[in-house]
N, C-alpha and C positions, 0 to 999 in steps of 0.2 A: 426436429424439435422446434419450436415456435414459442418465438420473445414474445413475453407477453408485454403491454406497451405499459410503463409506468409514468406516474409523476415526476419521478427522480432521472428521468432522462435526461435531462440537460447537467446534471453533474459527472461530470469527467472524471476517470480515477486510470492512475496508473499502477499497474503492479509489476514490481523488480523483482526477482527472484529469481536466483540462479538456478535453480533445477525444473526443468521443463515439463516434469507432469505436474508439483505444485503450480509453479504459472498460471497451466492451462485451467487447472483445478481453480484458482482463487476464481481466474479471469469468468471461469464458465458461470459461474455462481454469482457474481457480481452483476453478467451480463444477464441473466437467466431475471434477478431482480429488478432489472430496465435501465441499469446502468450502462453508460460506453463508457468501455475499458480497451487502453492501449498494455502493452508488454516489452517489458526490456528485462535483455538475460544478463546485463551485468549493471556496476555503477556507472560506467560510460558514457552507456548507451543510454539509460536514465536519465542521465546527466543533458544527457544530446535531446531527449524526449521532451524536457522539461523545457527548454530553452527555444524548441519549435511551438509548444502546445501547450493552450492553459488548462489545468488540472487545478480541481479541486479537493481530492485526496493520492495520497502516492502510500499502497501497501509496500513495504521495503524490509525486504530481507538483508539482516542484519550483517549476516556471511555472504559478501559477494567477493567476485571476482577484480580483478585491478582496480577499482574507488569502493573498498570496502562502504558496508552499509553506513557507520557513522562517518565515516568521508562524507558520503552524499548527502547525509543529516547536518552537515554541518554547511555544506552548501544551499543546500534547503533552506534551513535557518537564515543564514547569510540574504541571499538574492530571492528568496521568495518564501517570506513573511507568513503569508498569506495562505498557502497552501497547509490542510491538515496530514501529519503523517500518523499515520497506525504501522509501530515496529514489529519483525513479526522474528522470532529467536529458534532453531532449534534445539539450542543449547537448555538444557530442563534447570540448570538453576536458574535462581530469579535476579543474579544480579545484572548479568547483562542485558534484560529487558528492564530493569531498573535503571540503570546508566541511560538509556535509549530517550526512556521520559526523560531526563535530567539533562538530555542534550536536545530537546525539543519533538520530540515525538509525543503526538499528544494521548497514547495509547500503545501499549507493548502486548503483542500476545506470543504463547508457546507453541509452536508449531501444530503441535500435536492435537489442541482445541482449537486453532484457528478454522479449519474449515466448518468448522460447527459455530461460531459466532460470529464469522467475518461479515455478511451482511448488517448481520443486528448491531454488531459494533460500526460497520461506515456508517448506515443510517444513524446513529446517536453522534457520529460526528460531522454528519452533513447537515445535522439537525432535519432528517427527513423522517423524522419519526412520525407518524399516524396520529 
């Protein structure tokens, strides 16, 4: 299958999530849109991703492994400002994507709709909208 080459190329996104067919799923979608997308399976490794490479959004699942998600929301926040986080929950009520924004993620979605808006949401926080 053949990336098609977009404008939004130059925005860097990372996607954390512990379960490895969403990963691939976010990543394939993201990249398929003209994004480069790297992939970390826990907060760690995220952690270690973030501190080699400048990212411009980081999708982060909220349940990870050893640096749960708001760990790493909280380090985000802390040393890098600058970067957009979209939380992503799949827990169905709405408060723990609510807590997410409230701890600086600038966008929560529920697992279940993410793969169906995850572009249209980085693009609206890339500001790479059309």
């Amino acid at each position: 299958m053949a990336v098609r080459k977009s404008p939004y190329q130059a925005s860097r996104i990372l996607v954390a999530d512990k379960n490895p067919r969403v990963r691939k799923l976010y990543a394939r979608r993201l990249r398929t849109a003209g994004y480069s997308v790297s992939e970390a399976k826990s907060g760690r490794e995220a952690l270690a991703l973030l501190r080699e490479m400048r990212f411009r959004l980081v999708v982060l699942d909220l349940d990870m492994p050893d640096s749960n998600g708001f760990g790493v929301l909280k380090t985000l926040r802390a040393d890098f400002p600058h970067i957009q986080v979209l939380a992503v929950t799949g827990y169905m009520r709405g408060a723990l994507a609510e807590a997410a924004e409230c701890f600086g993620a600038r966008r929560a979605l529920k697992k279940p709709a993410a793969p169906h808006v995850l572009v249209n949401t980085a693009r609206q926080l890339l500001g790479d909208l059309d």
